[in-house]
C-alpha positions in Angstrom: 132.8 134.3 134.2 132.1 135.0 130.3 128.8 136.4 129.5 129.2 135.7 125.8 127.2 133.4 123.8 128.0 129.4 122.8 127.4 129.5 119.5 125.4 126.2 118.4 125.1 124.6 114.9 123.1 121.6 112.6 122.2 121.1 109.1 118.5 122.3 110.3 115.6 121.7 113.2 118.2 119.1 115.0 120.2 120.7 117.1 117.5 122.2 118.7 117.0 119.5 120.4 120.3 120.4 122.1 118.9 123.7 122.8 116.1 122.4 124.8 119.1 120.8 127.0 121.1 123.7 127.5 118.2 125.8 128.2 117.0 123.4 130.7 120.3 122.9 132.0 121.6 126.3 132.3 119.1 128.9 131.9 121.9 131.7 132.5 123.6 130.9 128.9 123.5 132.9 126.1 123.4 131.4 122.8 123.2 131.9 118.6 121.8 128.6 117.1 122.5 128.4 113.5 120.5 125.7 110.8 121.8 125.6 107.9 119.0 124.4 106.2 119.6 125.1 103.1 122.0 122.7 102.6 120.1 119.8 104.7 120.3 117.2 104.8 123.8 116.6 105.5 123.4 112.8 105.7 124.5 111.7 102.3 126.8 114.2 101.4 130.5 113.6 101.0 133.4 114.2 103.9 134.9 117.4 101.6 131.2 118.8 101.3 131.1 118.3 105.4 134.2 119.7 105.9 133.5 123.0 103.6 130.0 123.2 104.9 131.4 122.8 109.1 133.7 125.8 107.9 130.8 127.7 106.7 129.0 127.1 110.0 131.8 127.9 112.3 132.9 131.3 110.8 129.4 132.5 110.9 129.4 131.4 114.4 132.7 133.2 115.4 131.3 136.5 113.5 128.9 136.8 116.2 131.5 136.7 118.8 130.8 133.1 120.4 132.6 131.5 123.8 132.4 128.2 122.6 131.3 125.6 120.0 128.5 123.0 120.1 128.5 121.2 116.7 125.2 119.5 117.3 125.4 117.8 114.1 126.3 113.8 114.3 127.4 114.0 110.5 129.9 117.0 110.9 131.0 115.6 114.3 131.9 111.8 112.7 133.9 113.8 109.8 135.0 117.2 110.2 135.5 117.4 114.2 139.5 117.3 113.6 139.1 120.1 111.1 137.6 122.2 113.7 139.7 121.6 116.3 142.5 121.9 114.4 141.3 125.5 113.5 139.8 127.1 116.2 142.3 126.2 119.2 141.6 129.3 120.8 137.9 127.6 121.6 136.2 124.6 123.2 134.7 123.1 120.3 132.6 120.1 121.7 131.1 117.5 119.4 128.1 114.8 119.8 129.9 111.7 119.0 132.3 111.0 122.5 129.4 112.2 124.8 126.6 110.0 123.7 129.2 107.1 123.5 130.0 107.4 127.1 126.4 107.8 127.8 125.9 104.6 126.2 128.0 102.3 127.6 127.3 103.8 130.7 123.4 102.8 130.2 124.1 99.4 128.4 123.8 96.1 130.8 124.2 93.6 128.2 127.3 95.3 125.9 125.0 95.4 122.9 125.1 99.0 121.9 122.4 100.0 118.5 123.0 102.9 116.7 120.3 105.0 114.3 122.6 107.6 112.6 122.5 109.3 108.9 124.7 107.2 106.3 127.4 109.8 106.5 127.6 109.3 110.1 127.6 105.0 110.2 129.9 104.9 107.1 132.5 107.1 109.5 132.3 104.6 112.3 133.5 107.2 114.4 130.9 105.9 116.7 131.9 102.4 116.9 135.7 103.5 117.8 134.5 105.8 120.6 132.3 102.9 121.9 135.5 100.6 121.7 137.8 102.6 123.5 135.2 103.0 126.1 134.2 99.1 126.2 136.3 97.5 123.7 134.5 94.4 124.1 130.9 95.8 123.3 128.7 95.3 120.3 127.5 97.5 118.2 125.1 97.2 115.2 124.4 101.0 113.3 121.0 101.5 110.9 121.4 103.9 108.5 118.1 106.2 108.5 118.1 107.9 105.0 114.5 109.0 105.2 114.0 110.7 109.2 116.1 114.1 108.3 113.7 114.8 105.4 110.2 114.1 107.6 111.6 116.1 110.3 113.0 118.8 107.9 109.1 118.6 106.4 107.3 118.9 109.7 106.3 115.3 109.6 107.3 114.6 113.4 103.5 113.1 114.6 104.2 109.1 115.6 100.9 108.0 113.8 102.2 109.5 110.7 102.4 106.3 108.1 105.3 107.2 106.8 107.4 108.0 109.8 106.0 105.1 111.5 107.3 102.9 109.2 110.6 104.1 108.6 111.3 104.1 112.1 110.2 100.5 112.5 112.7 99.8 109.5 115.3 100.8 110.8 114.9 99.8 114.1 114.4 96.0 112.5 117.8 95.3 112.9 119.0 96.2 116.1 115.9 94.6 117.5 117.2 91.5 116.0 120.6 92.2 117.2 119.5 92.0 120.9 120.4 95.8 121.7 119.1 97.3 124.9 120.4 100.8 124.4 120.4 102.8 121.5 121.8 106.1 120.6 119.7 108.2 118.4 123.0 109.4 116.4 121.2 112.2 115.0 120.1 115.2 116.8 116.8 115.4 114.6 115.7 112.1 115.7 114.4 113.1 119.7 112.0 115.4 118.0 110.9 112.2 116.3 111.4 110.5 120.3 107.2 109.2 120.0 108.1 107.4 117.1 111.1 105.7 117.9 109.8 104.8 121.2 107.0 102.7 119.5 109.6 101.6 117.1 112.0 99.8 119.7 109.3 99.1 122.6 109.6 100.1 126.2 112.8 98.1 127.2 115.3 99.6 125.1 117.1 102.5 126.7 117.1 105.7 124.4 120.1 108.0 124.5 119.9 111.5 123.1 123.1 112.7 121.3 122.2 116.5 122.0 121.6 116.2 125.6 124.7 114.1 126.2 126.7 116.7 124.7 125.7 119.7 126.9 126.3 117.9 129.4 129.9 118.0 128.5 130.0 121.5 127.1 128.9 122.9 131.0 131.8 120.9 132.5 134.3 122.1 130.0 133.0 125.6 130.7 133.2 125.4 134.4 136.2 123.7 134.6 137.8 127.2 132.6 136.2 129.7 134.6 133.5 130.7 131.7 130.1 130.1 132.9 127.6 132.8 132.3 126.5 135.0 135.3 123.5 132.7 136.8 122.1 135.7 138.2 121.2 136.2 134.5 118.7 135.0 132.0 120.8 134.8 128.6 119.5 135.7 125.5 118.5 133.6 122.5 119.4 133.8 118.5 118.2 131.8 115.9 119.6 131.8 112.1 118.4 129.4 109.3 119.4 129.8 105.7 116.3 128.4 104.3 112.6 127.5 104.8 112.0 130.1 107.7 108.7 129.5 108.3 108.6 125.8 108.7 112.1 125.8 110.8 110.2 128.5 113.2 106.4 126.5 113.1 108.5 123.4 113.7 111.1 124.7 115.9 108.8 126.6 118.5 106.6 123.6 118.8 109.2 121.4 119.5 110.6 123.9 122.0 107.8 125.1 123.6 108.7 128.7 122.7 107.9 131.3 119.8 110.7 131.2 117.6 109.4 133.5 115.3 110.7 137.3 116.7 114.0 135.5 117.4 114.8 134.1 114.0 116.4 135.4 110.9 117.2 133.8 108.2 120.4 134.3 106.5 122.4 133.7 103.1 125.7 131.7 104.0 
């Protein structure tokens, strides 16, 4: 049993999207959520940005005395994941990317596997290879979605917004056209943006949720070592952002359901 927090991270209002899962999941874990905001979006930046920036993330995780490691960030899973493993052995470090793929061909009947991810993420294809080990004869087709970090980021998460609305059907064009019947929403902004997407793809297409996939993993890896929380326990809850406060906590606690605003600080990394 370890009573400790799992220290969470994403490059702003994404990851909570993760939150909601682990709260859900397991109501007895503690844990200190950090958006790094200030440096959002994290979607065109380069690999030695996302490496520096994952560093940044995880050491002001570990300073607050974390069990474990959720990177709920697509972008810094698909290219910094090995750099975190690689230093912090002493942890389970969990990604987004392996979950979600599982998740996916798991859901998949007809092998044709969409994927809406930020360009950093679909220029890694670290998706594709964890799909082909899984189902090496599945198709995938991956949309690049510049422009749903920055609505989200802004607040801009109603589906009859005109600008959302069409981005999503954008970049949803092509996987329609592919034939896909499950797609991953490689980003852990885009379930806050669910409504939209939804409409985007029609009813049919089954929707996979990076975040949520990835909890799931992080409990088993927990339980499997002995260091679940006491579930006689409610845990506690920490938010950090390094920008934009009030938006991240008006955004954040509607999305949630909660009041974010006497939990969060915001912080200079």
């Amino acid at each position: 049993m370890d009573d400790r927090p799992i220290g969470i991270f994403d490059s702003g209002l994404g990851g909570l999207t993760a939150v909601r899962a682990l709260a859900a999941a397991a109501p007895w874990e503690s844990f200190v959520y950090l958006g790094d905001t200030a440096h959002a979006p994290y979607g065109d930046r380069s690999r030695q940005e996302l490496v520096a920036l994952s560093r940044q993330n995880v050491g002001f995780l570990r300073g607050r005395g974390v069990k474990a490691l959720l990177v709920a960030c697509n972008t810094s899973t698909a290219n910094a994941m090995d750099v975190m493993l690689a230093e912090n052995p002493d942890l389970p470090v969990m990604g987004v990317i392996e979950p979600a793929a599982e998740a996916a061909v798991s859901a998949t009947e007809t092998g044709r596997i969409g994927l809406l991810a930020t360009a950093a993420t679909v220029a890694s294809l670290a998706y594709e290879r964890a799909i082909r080990r899984l189902a090496p004869g599945a198709e995938v087709t991956a949309s690049a979605c510049p422009r749903l970090v920055p609505l989200v980021e802004a607040g801009r998460t109603d589906p009859s917004d005109p600008e959302l609305a069409a981005a999503a059907r954008e970049y949803a064009a092509p996987l329609l056209a592919a034939g896909t019947d499950t797609v991953i929403l490689g980003c852990t902004h885009y379930p806050i943006i669910r409504a939209a997407i939804r409409r985007a793809v029609g009813p049919d297409v089954t929707l996979i949720d990076s975040g949520a996939a990835s909890v799931g993993a992080l409990l088993k890896a927990l339980e499997s070592c002995g260091a679940l929380a006491d579930k006689n326990k409610t845990g506690s809850r920490a938010f950090f952002c390094s920008a934009g406060k009030e938006t991240f906590t008006r955004v954040g606690s509607a999305f949630l359901g909660w009041e974010m605003a006497g939990l969060t600080q915001q912080v200079e990394l």
